[in-house]
N, C-alpha and C positions, 0 to 999 in steps of 0.2 A: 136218225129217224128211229121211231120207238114204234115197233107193233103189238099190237097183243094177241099171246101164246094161251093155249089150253095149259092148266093147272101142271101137267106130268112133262111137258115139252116145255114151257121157263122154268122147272124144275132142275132138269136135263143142263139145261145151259147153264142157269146159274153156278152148278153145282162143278161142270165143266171147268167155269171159272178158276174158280178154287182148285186149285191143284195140289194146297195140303190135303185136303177132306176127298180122297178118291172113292172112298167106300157111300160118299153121297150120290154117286151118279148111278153106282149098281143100286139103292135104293127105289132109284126111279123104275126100275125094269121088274116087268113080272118074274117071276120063280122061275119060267120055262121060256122067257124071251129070245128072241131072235135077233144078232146084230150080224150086219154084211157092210165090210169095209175093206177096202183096197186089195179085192178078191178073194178076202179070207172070211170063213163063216163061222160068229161064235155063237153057240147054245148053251143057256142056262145063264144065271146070276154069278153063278162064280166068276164062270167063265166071260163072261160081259165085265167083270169086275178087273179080269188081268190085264182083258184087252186094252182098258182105259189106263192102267198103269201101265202097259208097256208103250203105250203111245206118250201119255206124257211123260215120262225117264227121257224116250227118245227126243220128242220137239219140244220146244216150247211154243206157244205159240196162245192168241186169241181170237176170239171167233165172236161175228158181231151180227147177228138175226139180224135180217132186213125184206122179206117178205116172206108171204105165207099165203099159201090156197090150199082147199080141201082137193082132192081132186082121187077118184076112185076108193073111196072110203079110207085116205091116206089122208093126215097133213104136211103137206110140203111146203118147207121151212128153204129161204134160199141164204146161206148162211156167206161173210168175206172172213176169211183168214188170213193171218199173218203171223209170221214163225219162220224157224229154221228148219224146216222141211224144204225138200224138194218140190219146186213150181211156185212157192209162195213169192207174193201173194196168190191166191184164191178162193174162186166164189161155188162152194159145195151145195148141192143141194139135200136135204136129208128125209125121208121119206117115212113120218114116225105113224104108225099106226099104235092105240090106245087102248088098254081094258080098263076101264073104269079109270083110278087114278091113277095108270102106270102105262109104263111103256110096255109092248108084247112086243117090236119088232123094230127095226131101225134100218133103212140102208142110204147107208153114204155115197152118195154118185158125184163125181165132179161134173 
């Protein structure tokens, strides 16, 4: 099933994809963005940028968007993964708020 994403959130994912190109996914994220993932809280583009490098070193894995609603000035993307991570399979929810053409904020909730 194929949905369609805001310009900055199919950016996000596709860029996810790709796991050579890490430095495309901190592209997506403002200067001063916010990421919240598995309890830990990363601030800033760099720092968004180690977090997605150290996640994929760790797993491999891919991630297949499969719905989406706006829901409190959020859009919530409900994503299925699979990988060698712990619990996988699973179906994440991601909670990406937007400035303009980028991400300001992201949180990962299982």
């Amino acid at each position: 099933m194929s949905i369609d994403l805001a310009k900055p959130i199919a950016d996000y994912f596709t860029a996810d994809a790709d796991k050579a190109d890490r430095e495309a996914v901190a592209r997506c994220f403002t200067e001063d963005a916010v990421v919240k993932d598995e309890g830990q809280v990363y601030i800033g583009r760099v720092t968004v940028k180690q977090w997605k490098e150290n996640s994929t070193t760790k797993y491999q894995y891919t991630s297949e968007p499969f719905a989406s609603e706006d829901k409190d000035g959020k859009t919530v993307i409900a994503s299925h993964l699979v990988g060698n991570f712990p619990g996988s399979p699973v179906d994440l929810r991601y909670f990406f708020e937007l400035d303009g053409d980028k991400i300001a904020s992201l949180e990962i909730i299982p």
